[in-house]
N, CA, C and O atoms as a Tinker XYZ file with bonds, in Angstrom:
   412  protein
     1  N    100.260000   99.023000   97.436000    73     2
     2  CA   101.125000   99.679000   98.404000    64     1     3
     3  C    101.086000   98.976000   99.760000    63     2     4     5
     4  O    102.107000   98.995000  100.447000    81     3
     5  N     99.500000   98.085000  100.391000    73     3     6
     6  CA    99.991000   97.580000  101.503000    64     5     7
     7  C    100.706000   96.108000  101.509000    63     6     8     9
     8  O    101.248000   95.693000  102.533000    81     7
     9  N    100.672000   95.308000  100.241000    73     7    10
    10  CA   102.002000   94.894000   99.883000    64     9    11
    11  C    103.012000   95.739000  100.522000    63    10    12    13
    12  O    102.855000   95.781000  101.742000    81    11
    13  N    103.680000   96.204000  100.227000    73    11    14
    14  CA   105.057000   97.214000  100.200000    64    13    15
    15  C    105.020000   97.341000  101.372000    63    14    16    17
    16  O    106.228000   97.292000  101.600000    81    15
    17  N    104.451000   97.499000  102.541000    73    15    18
    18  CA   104.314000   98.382000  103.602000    64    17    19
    19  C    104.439000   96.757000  104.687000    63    18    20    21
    20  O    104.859000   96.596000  105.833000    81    19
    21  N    103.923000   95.887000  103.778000    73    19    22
    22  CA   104.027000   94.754000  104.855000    64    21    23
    23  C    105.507000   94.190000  104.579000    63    22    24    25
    24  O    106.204000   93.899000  105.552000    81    23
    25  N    106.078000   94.006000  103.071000    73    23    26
    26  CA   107.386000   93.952000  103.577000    64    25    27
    27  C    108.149000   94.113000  103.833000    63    26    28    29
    28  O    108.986000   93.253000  104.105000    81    27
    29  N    108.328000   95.489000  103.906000    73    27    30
    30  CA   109.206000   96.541000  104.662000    64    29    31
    31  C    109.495000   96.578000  106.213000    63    30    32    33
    32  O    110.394000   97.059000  106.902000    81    31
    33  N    108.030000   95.666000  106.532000    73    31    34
    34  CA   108.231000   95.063000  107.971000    64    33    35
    35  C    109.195000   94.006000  108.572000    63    34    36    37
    36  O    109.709000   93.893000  109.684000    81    35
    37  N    109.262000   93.137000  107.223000    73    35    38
    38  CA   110.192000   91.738000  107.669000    64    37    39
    39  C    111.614000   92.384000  108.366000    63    38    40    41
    40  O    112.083000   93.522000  108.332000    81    39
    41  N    112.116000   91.014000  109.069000    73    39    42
    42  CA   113.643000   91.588000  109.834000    64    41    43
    43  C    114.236000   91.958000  108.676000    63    42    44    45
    44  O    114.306000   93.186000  108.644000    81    43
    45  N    114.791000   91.344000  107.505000    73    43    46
    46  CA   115.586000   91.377000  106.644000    64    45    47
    47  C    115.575000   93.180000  105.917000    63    46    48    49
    48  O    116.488000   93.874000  105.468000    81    47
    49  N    114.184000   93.413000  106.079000    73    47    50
    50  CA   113.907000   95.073000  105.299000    64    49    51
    51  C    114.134000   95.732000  106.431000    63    50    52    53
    52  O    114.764000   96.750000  106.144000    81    51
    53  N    113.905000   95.651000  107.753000    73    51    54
    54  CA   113.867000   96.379000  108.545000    64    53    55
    55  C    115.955000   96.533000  109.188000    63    54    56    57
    56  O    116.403000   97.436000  109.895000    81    55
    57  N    116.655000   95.474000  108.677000    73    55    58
    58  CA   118.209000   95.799000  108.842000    64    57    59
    59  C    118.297000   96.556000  108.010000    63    58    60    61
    60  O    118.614000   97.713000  108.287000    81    59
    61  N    118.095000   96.239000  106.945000    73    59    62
    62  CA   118.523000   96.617000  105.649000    64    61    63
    63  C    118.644000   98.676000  105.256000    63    62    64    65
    64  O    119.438000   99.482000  104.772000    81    63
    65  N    117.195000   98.633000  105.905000    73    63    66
    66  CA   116.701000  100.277000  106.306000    64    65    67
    67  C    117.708000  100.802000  107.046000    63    66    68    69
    68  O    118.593000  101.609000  106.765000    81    67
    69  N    117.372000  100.088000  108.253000    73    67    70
    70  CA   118.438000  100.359000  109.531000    64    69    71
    71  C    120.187000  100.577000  108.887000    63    70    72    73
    72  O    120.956000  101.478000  109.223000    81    71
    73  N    120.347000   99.937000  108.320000    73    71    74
    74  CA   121.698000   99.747000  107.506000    64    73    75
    75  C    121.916000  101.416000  106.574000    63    74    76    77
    76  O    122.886000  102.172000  106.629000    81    75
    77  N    120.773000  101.554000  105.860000    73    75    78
    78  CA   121.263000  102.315000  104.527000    64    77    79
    79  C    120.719000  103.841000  106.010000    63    78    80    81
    80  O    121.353000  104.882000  106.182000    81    79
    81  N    119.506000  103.436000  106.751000    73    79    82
    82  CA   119.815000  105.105000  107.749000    64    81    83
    83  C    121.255000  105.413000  108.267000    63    82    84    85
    84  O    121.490000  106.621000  108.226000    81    83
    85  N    121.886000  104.945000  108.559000    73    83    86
    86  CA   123.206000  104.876000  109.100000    64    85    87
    87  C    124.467000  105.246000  108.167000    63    86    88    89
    88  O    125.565000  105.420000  108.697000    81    87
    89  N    124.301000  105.366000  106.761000    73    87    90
    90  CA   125.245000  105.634000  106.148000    64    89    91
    91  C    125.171000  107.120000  105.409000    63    90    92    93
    92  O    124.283000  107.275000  104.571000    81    91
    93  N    125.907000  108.010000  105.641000    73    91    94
    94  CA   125.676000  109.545000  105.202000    64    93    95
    95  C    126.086000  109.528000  103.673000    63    94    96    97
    96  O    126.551000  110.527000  103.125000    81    95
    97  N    125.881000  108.319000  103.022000    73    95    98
    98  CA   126.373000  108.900000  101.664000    64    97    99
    99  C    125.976000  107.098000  100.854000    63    98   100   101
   100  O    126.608000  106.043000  100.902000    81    99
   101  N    124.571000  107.503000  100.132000    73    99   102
   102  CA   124.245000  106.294000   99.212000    64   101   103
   103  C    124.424000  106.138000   98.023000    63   102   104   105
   104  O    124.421000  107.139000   97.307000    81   103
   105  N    124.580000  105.166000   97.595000    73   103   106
   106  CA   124.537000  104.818000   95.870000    64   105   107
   107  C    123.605000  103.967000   95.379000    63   106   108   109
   108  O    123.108000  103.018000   95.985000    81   107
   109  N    123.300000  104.434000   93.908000    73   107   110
   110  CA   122.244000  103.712000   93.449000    64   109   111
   111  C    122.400000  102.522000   93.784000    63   110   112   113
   112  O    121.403000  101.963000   94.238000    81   111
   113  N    123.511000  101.838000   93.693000    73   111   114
   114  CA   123.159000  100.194000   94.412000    64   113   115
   115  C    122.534000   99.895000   95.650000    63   114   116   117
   116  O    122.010000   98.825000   95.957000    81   115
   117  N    122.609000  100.714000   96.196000    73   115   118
   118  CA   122.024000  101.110000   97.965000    64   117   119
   119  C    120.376000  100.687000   97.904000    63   118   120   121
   120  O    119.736000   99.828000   98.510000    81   119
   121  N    119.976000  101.756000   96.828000    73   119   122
   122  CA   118.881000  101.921000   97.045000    64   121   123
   123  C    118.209000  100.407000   95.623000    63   122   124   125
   124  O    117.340000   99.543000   95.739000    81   123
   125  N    118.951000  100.685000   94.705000    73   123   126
   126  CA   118.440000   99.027000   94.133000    64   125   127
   127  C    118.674000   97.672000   94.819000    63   126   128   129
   128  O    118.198000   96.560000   94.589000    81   127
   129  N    119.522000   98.094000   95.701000    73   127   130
   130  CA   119.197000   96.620000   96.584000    64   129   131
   131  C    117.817000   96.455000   97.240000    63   130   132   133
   132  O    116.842000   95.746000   96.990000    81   131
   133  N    118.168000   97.580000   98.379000    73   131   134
   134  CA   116.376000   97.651000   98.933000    64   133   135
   135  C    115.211000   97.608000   98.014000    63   134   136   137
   136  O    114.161000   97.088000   98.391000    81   135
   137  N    115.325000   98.087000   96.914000    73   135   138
   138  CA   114.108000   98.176000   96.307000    64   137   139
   139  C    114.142000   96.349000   95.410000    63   138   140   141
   140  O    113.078000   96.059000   94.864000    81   139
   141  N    114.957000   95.587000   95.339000    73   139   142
   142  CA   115.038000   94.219000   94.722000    64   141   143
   143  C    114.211000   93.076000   96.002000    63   142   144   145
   144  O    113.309000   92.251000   95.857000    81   143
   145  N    115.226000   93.619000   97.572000    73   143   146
   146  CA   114.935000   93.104000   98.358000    64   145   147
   147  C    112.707000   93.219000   98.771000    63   146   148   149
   148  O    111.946000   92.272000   98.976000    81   147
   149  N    112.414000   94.570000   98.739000    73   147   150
   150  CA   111.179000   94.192000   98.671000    64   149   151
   151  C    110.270000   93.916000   97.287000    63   150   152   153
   152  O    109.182000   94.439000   97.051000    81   151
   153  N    110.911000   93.063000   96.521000    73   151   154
   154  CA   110.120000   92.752000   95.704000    64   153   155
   155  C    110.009000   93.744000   94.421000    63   154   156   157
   156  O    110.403000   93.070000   93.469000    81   155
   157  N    109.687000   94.911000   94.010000    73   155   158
   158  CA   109.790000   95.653000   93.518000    64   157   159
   159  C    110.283000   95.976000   91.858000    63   158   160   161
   160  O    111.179000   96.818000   91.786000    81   159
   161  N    109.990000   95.631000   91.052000    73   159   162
   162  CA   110.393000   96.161000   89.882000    64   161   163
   163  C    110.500000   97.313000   89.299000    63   162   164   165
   164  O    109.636000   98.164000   89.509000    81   163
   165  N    111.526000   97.558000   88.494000    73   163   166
   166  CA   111.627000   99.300000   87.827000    64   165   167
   167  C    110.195000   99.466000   87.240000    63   166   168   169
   168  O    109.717000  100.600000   87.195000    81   167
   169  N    109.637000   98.625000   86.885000    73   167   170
   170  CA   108.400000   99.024000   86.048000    64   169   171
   171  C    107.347000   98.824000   87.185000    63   170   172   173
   172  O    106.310000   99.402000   86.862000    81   171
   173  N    107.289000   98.482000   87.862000    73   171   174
   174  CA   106.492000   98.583000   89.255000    64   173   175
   175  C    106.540000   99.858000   90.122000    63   174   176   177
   176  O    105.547000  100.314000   90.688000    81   175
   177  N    107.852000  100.432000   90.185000    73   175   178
   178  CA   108.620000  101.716000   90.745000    64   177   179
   179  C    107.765000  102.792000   89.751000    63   178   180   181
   180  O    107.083000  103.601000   90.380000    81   179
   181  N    107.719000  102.900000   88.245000    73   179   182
   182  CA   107.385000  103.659000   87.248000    64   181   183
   183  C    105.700000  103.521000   87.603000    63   182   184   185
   184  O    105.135000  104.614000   87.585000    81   183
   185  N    105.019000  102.617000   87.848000    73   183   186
   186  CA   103.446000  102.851000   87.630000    64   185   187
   187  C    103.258000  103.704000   89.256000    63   186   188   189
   188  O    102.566000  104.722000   89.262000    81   187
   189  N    103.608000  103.445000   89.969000    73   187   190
   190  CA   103.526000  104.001000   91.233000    64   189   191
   191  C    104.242000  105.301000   91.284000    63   190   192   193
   192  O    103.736000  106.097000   92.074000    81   191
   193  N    105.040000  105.619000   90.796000    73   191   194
   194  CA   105.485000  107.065000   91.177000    64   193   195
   195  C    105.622000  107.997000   89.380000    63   194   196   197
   196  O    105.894000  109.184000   89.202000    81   195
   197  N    105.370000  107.096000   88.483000    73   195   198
   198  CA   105.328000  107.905000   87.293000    64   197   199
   199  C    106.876000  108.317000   87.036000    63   198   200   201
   200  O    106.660000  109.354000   86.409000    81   199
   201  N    108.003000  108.237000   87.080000    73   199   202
   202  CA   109.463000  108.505000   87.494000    64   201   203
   203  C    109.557000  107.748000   86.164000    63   202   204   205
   204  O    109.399000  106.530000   86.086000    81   203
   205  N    109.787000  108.433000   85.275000    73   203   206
   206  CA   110.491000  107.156000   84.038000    64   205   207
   207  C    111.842000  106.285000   84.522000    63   206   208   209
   208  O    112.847000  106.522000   85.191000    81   207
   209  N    111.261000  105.096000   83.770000    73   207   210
   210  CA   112.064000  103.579000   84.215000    64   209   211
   211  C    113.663000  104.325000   83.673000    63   210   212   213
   212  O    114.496000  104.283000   84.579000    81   211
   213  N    114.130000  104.917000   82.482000    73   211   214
   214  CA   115.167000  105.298000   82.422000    64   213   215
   215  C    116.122000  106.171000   83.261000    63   214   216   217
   216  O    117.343000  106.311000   83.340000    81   215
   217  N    114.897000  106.762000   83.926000    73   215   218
   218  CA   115.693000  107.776000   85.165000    64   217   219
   219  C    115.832000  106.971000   86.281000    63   218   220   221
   220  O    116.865000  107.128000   86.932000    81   219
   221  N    114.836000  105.944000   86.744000    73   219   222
   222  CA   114.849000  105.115000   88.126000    64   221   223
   223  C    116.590000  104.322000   87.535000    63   222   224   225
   224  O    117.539000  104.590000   88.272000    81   223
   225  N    116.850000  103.544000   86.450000    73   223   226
   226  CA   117.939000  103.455000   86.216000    64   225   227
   227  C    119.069000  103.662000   86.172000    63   226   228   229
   228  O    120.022000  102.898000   86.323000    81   227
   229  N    118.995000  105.243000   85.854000    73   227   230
   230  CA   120.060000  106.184000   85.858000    64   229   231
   231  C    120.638000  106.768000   87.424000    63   230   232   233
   232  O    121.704000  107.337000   87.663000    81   231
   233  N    119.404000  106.363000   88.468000    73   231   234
   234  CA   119.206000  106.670000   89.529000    64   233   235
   235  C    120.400000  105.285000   90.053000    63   234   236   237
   236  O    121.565000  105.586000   90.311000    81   235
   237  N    120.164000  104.566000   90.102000    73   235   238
   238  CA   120.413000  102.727000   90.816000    64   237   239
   239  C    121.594000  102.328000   89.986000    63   238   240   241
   240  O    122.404000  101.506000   90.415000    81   239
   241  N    121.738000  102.996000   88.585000    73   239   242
   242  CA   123.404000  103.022000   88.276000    64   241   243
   243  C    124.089000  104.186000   88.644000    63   242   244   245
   244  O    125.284000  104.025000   88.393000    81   243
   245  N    123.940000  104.910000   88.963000    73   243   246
   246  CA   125.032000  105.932000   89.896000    64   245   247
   247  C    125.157000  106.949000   88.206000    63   246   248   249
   248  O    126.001000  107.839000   88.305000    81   247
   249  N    124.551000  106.902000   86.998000    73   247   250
   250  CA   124.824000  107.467000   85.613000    64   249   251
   251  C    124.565000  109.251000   85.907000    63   250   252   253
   252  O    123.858000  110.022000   85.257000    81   251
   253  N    125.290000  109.490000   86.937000    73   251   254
   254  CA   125.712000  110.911000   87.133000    64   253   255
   255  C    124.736000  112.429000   86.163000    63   254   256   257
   256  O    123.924000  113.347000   86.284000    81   255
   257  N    125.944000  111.455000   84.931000    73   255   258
   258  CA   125.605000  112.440000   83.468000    64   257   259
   259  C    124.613000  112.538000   83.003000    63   258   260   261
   260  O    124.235000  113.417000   82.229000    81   259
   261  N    123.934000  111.473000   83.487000    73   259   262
   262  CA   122.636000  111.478000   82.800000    64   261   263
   263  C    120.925000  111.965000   83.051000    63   262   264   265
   264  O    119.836000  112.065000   82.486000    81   263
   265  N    121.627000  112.163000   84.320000    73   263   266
   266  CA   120.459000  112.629000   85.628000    64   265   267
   267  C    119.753000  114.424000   85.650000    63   266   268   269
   268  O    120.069000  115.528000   85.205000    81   267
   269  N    118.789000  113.886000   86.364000    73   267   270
   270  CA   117.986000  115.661000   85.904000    64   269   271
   271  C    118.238000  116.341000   86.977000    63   270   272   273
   272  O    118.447000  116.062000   88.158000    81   271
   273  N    118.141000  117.954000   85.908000    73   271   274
   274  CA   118.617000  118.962000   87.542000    64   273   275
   275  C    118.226000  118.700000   88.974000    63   274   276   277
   276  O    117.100000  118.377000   89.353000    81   275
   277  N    119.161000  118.855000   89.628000    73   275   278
   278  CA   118.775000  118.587000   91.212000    64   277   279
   279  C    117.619000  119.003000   91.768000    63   278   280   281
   280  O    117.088000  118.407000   92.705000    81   279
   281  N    117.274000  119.780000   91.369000    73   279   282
   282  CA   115.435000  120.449000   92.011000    64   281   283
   283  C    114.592000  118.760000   91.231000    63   282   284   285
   284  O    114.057000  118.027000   92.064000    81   283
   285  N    114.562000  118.440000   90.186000    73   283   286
   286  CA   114.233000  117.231000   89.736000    64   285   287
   287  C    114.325000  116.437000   90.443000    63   286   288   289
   288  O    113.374000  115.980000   91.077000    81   287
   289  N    115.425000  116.075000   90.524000    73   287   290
   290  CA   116.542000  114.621000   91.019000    64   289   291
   291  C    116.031000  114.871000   92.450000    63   290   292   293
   292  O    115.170000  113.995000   92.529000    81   291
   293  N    116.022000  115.453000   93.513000    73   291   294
   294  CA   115.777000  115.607000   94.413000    64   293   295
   295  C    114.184000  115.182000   94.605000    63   294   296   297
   296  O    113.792000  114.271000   95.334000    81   295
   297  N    113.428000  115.970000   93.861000    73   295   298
   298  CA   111.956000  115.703000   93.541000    64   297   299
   299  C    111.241000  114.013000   93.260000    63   298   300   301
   300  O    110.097000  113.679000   93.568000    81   299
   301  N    112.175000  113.238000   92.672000    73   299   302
   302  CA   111.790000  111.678000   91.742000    64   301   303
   303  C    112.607000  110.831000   93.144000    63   302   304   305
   304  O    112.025000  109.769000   93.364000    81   303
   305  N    113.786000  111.071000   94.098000    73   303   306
   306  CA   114.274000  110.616000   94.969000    64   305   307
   307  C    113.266000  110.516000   96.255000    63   306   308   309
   308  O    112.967000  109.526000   96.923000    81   307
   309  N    112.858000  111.829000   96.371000    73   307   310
   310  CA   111.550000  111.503000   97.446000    64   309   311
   311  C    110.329000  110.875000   97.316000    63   310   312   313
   312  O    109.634000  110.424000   98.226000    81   311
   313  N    110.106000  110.873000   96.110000    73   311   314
   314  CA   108.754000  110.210000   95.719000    64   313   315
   315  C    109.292000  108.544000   95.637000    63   314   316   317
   316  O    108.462000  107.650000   95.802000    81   315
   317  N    110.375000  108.301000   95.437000    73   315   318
   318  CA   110.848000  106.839000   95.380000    64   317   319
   319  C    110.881000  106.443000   97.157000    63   318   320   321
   320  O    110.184000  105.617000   97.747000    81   319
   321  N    111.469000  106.947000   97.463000    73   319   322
   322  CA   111.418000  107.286000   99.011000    64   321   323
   323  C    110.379000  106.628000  100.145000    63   322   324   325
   324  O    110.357000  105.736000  100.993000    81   323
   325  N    109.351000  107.906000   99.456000    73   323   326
   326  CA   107.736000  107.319000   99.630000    64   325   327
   327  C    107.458000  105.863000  100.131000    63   326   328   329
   328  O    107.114000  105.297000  101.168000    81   327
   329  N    107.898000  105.463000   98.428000    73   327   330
   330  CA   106.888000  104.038000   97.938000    64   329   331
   331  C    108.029000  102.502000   98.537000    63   330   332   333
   332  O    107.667000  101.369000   98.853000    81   331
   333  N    109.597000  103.175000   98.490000    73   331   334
   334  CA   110.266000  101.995000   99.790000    64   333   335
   335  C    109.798000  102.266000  101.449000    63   334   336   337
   336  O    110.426000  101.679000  102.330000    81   335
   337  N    109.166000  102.778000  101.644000    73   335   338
   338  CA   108.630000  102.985000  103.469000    64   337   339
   339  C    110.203000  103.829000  103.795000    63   338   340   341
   340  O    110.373000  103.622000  104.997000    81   339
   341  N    111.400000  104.665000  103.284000    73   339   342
   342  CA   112.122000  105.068000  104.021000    64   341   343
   343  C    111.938000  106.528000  103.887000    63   342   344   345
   344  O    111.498000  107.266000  103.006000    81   343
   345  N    112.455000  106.695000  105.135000    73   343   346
   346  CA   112.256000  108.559000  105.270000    64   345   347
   347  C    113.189000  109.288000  103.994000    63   346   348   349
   348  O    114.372000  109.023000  103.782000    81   347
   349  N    112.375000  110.245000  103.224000    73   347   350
   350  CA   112.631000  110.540000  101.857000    64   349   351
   351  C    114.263000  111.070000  102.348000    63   350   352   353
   352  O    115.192000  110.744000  101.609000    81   351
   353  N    114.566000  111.905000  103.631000    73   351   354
   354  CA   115.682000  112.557000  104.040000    64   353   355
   355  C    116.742000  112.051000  103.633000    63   354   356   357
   356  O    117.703000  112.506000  103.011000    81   355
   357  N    116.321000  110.414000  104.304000    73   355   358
   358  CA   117.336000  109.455000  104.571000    64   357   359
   359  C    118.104000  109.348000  102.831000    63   358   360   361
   360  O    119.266000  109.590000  102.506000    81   359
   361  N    117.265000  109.024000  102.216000    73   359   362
   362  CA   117.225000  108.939000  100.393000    64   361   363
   363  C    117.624000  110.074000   99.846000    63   362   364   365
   364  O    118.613000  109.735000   99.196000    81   363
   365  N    117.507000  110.954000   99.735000    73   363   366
   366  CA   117.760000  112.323000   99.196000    64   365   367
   367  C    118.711000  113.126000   99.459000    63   366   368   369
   368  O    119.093000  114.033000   98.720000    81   367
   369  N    119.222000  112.793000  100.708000    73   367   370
   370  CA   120.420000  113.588000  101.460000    64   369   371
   371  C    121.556000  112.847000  101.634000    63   370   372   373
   372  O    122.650000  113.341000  101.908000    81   371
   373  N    121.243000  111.156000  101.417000    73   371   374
   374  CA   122.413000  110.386000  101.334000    64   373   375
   375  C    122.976000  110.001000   99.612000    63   374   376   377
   376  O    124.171000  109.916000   99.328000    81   375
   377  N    121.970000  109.824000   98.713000    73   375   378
   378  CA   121.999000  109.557000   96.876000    64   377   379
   379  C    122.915000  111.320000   96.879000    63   378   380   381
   380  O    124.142000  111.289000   96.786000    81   379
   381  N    122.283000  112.554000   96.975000    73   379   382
   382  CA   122.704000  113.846000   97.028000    64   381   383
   383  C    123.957000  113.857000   97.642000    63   382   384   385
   384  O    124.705000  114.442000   96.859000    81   383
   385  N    124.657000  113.470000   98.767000    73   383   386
   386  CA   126.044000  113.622000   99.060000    64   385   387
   387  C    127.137000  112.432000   98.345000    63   386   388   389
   388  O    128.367000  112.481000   98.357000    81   387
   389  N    126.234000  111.344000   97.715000    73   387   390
   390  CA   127.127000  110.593000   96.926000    64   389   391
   391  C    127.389000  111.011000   95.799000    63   390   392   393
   392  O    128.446000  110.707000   95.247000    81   391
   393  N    126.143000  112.078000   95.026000    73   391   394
   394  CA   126.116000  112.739000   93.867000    64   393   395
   395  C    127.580000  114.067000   93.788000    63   394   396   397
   396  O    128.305000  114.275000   92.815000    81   395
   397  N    127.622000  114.704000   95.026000    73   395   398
   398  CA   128.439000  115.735000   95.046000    64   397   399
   399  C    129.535000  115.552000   95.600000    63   398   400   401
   400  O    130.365000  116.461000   95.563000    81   399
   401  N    129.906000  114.003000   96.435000    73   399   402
   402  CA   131.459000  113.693000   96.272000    64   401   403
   403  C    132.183000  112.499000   94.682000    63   402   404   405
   404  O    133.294000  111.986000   94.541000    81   403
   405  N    131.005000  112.467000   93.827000    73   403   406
   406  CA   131.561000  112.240000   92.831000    64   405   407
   407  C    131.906000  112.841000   91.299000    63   406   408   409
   408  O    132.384000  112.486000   90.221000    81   407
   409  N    131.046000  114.549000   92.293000    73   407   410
   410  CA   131.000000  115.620000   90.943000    64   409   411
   411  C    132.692000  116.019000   91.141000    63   410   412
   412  O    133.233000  116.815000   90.374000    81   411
């Protein structure tokens, strides 16, 4: 994790953050970019937060249908949250309003 925490520092993570705080409505590409940009693998994402790799997927393809009830989904979004250094809010309230302008 202090891996993670140091490159979340570089300029490039620190726009990038700056970038996705600023937008009221994310998509899994949003957040699989940042999470590519620091290094990060789905199976790296899975040992650290326990989140099965099929849901972190389902998460970073936008697969709507396939996703767990929102008390869940909400729950596996903050814990991902966590482990990119961004405020879970930022993650959860922006993936969540992309979720419910595409229901």
């Amino acid at each position: 994790m202090a891996r993670i925490k140091t490159t979340t520092q570089s300029p490039e993570a620190r726009a990038m953050a700056e970038a996705l705080s600023g937008k009221s409505s994310l998509t899994g590409a949003d957040i699989q970019a940042y999470r590519r940009l620091l290094g990060l693998t789905v199976d790296k994402v899975y040992e650290i937060t326990r989140i099965a790799t099929s849901t972190i997927r389902d998460i970073e393809n936008d697969a709507f249908d396939r996703l767990p009830p929102s008390i869940y989904l909400k729950s596996f979004l903050t814990a991902y949250a966590e482990i990119l250094h961004i405020s879970p809010e930022i993650i959860v309230n922006g993936y969540m309003a992309n979720l419910k302008a595409k229901s």
